[in-house]
N, C-alpha and C positions, 0 to 999 in steps of 0.2 A: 286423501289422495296425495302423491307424489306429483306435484305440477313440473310438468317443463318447460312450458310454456302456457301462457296468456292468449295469447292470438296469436296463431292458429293453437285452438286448444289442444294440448298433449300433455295426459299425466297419466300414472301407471298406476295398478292396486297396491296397496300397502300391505307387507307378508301376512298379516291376519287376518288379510281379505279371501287370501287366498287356500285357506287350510279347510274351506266345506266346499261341497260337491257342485253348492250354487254359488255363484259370485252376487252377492246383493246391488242392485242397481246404483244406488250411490258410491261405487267404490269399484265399478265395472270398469277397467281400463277406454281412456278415448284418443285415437290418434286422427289427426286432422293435417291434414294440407292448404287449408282455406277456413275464411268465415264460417259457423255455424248458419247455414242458410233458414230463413222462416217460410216454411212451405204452405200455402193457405192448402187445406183436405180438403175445401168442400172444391174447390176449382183446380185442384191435383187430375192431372189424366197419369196412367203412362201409356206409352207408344209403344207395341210389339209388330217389327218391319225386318225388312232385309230380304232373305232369302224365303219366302213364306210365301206360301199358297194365298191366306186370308189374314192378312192385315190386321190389327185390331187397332181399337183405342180404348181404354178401360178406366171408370172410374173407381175409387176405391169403393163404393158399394155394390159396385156392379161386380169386383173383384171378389170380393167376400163371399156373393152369393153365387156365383156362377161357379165356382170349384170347394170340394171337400177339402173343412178346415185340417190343416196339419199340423204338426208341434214336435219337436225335435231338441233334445237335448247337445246342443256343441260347446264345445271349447274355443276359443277364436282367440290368435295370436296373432299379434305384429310379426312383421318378418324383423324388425329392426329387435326384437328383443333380446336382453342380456347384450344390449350393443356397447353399451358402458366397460365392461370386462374387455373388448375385441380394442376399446381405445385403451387399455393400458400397457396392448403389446404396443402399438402405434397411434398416433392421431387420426381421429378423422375427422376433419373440419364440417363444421354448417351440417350435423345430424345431429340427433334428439341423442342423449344420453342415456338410451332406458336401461333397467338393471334388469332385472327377473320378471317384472310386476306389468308388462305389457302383454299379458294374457288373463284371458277371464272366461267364465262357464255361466250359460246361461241356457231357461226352456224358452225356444222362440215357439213362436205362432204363428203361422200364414197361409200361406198353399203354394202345394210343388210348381215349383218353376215347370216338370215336365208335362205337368197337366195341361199351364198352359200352352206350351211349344206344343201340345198334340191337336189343340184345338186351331191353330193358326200353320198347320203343317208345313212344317220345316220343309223345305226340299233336300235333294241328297247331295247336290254340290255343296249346300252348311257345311263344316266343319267345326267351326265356332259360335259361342254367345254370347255379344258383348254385352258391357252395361254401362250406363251412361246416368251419372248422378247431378244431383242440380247444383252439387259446390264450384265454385269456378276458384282456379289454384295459377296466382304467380308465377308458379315455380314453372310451370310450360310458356315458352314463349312462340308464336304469344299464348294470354293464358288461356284455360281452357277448363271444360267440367272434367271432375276427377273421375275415370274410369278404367275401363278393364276388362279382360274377356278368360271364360275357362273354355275347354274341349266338349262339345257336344255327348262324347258319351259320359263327362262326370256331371255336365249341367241336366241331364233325361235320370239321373241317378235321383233313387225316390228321397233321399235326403237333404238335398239340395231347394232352400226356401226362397217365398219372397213372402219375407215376417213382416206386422203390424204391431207385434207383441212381444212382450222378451219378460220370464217372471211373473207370470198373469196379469201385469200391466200393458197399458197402452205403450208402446213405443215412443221414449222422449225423443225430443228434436236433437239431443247430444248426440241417440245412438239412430237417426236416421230419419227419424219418421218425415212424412206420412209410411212410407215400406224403401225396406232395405233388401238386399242379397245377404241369402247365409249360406255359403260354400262348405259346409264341417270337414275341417284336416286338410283345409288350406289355409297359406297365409291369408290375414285378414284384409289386404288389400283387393279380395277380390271379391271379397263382399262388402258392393257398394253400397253405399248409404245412401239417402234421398232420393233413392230410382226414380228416374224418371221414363228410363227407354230400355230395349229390348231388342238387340238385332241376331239375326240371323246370319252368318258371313263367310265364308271361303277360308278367309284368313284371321290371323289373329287380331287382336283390337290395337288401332295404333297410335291410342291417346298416348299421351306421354308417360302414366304411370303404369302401362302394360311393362316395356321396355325397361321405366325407372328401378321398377322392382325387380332387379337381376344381380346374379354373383357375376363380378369384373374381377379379372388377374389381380394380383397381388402391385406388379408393377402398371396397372392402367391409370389412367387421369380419368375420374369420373366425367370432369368437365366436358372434356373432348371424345369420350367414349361415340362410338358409331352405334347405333341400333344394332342389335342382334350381335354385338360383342360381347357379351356376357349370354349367364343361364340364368334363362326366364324364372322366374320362381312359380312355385305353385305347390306343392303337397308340403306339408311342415315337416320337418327333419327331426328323428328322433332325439330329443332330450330331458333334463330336467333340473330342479332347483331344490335346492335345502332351504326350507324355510323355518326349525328350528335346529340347533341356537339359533339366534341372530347374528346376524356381523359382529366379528369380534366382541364376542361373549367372553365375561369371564365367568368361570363356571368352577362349581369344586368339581376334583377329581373323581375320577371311579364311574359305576355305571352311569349314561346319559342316553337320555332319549333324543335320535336323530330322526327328524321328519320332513318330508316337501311331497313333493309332486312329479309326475313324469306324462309327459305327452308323445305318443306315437306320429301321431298324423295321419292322414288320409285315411285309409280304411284299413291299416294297421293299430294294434294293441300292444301296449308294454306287457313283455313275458319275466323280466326280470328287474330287481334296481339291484344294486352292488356299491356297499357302502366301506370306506376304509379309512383309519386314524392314521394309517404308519406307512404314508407315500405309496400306497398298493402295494406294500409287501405283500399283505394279507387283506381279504376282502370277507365279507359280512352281507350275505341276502339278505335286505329288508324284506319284512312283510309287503307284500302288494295290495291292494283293494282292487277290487274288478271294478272293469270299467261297466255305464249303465251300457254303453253300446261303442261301435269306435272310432265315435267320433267324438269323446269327452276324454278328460286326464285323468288319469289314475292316483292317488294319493296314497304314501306309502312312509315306513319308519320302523326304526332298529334300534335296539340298545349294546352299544359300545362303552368299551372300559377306557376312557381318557385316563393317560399317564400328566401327571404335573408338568406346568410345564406349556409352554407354544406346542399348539397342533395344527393339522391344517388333515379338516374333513374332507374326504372325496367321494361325490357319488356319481354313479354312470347306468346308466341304461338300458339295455337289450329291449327291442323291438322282435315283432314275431314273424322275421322276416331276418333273424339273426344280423340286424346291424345294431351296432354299438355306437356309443359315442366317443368321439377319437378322446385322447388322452390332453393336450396339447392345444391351448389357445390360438396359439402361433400358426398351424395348418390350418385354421378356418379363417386366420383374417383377411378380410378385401375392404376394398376401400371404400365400401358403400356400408359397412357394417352389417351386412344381413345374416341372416340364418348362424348365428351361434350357436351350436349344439354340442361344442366341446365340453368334457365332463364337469361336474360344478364342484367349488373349490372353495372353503370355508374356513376362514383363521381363525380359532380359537386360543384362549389364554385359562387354565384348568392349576388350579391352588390347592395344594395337600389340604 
């Protein structure tokens, strides 16, 4: 793992973590706002309230057996990822420096979030589902558990989990356990980790990292930002990364094999990657792989004739919804670092 920190623990997959379909749990990226909390399971409830007909309080065996197990292949990214690249147009103080590797694929297990929202009927003033984890985070003053809320029609969506399992393992305490939220093709901050609670709500969720996770102007002070000055995040924006070469490789010339990954998000699928050695003069279709469903990353790679000599690889995107990823670091920076999706950018050094 790439650590970035100790406490709160933040460290990203390492690129040969990231070249198979599954991410193996040791090497599964983990991003944290607070202590790793110890949750005792046998005396875990969670609370599902708010705007709901019947109330519940559910233990995790009551959880288990009360709704059909389900299991779902996603992708799950930080919104801060490739946030490393967006500091070398500019700084951005007091954020994680991730590079590519704060994304990971894993088979979760648990059962649909809408199962249970149909058992404890939603009313139709809902609009919202919050969720409320048992980490308590500094960073909100005062502080506060880390949470979050999506839209009622993507939380009733049959993909939408609350896992125990991830890899036909039990759920480590890293990635949440006793049960976490799994949102597939959104950012990963909204699949919380050590659920505790479940609301039903009018409005959006107004912990502090509902809001936190937002693109701000170019010229705003994070500091002093107002609520709802920025855009809320939520579906992952299409991009992707070269994960062979490596960074500044030296390589002999002539044919090479170019490889990474590309992620759509939400319930879009990469239709395209578009690979080039010569500033986009000229561009090269990688092979694509199908995705298992869409809400996983696609992995894909081309071979290109590197001239001797400094190169700098470029690959770019198309989503099935005909967006690209813009050309230009510089258009997507904000000062929170988020959602990087600018096309990914590769120095290489190539020897007769």
């Amino acid at each position: 793992m790439i650590v970035h920190e100790v406490e709160p623990y933040n460290a990203e997959s390492p690129p040969e973590a990231l070249v198979g379909q599954i991410t193996p749990l040791d090497t599964f990226y983990g991003r944290n706002h607070a202590p790793i909390p110890q949750v005792d399971a046998e005396s875990w409830r969670l609370q599902v309230d708010g705007l709901v007909d019947r109330p519940l309080e559910l233990s995790m065996d009551e959880l288990r057996h009360r709704y059909p197990e389900r299991s779902v292949v996603a992708t799950m990214q930080c919104a801060g990822n490739r946030r490393a690249e967006l500091m070398e147009v500019c700084d951005i103080p007091g954020q994680v420096p991730w590079g590519p590797g704060a994304i990971s694929t894993a088979r979760w297990i648990g059962v649909s979030l809408a199962d249970v929202l149909a058992e404890v009927g939603v009313r139709p003033e809902a609009a919202h589902i919050s969720f409320t984890g048992a980490d308590v985070s500094d960073q909100a003053e005062p502080p506060q558990p880390f949470g979050g809320s999506i839209p009622i029609p993507k939380a009733t969506s049959s993909e939408v989990l609350l896992a125990w399992a991830m890899n036909g393992e039990a759920l480590p305490a890293a990635h949440g356990a006793p049960l976490r939220v799994v949102v597939p093709g959104w950012i990963g901050a909204r699949s919380v980790k050590w659920l505790s609670r479940i609301t039903a709500q009018a409005e959006p969720s107004d912990n502090y990292f509902q809001t936190e996770y937002s693109i701000l102007p170019p010229e705003a002070d994070p500091h002093t930002a107002k609520r709802g000055e920025g855009i809320t995040l939520g579906p992952v924006a299409i991009h992707c990364a070269i994960l062979e070469p490596g960074k500044d490789a030296r390589l002999p010339s002539g044919p090479t094999e170019v490889a990474g990954f590309a992620f759509a998000g939400d319930d879009r699928t990469v239709e395209r990657v578009d690979v080039s050695a010569d500033h986009g003069n000229t561009w090269t279709h990688a092979h694509l792989e199908p995705p298992e469903n869409p809400w996983t990353w696609q992995h894909w790679h081309a071979t290109l004739t590197l001239p001797s000599g400094e190169t700098e690889l470029i690959a770019r995107a198309w989503d099935s919804t005909a967006a690209v990823q813009p050309e230009s670091l510089a258009t997507v920076w904000n000062p929170r670092g988020y959602a990087n999706n600018a096309a990914a950018h590769l120095h290489v050094t190539c020897r007769s």
